[in-house]
C-alpha positions in Angstrom: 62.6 -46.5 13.6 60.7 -44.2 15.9 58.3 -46.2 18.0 55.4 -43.7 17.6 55.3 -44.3 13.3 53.8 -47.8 12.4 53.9 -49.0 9.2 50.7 -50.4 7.9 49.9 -53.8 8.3 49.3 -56.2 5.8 45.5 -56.4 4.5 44.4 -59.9 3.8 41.7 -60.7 2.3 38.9 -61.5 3.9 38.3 -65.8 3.9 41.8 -66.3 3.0 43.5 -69.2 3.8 47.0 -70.3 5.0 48.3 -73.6 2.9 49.7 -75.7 6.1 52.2 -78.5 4.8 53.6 -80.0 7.8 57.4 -80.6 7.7 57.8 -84.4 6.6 59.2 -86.7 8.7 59.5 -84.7 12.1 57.2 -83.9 14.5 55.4 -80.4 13.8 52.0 -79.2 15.1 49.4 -77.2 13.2 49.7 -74.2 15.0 53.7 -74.2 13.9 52.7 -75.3 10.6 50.4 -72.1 10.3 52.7 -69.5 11.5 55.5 -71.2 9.7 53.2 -70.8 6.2 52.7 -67.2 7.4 56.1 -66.2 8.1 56.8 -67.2 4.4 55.4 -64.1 3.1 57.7 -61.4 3.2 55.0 -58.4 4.4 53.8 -60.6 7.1 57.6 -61.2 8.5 58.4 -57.7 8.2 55.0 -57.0 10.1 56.0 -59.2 12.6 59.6 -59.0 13.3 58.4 -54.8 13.8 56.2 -55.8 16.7 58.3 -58.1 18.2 61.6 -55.5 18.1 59.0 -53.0 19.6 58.1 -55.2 22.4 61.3 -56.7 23.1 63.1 -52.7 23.0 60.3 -51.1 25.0 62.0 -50.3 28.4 58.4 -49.9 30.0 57.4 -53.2 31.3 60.9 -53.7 32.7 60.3 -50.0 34.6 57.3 -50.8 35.6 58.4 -54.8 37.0 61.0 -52.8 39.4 59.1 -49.9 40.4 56.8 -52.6 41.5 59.1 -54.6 43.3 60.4 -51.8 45.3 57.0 -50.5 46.5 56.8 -54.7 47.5 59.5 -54.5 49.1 58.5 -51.1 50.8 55.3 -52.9 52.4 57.4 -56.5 52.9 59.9 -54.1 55.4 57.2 -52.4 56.9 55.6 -55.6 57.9 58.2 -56.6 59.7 58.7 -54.0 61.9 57.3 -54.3 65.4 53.7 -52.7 66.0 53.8 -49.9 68.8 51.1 -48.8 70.2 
């Protein structure tokens, strides 16, 4: 899938409301018991698991992270050098 073509998101209705049945027995708060009642429909899944393969496969961040850590180490080495003068 090209990165620049999005599928359209799923439309919910406006004032609808996630069922949240909390797994029996076992610890489980209501934010997990929300996005686990969300995840069950198969549109909002699909939506999902797009956005998360787009972030996780954007090269980017990572690009910028070490372009930023060689212009810090740039400064941390010039720092250290003895001031003439």
């Amino acid at each position: 899938m090209k990165w620049h073509v999005f599928r359209k998101s799923p439309e919910l209705p406006a004032g609808s409301r996630w069922p949240i049945h909390k797994r029996p027995g076992e610890y489980e708060s209501d934010v997990d018991a929300l996005i686990r009642a969300m995840l069950e429909r198969d549109d909002v899944r699909q939506d999902q698991q797009v956005a998360w393969d787009r972030w996780w496969l954007d090269p980017t961040p990572l690009i910028r992270t070490r372009s930023a850590a060689r212009e810090l180490e740039k400064t941390a080495g010039e720092s250290e050098k003895p001031a003439t003068g």
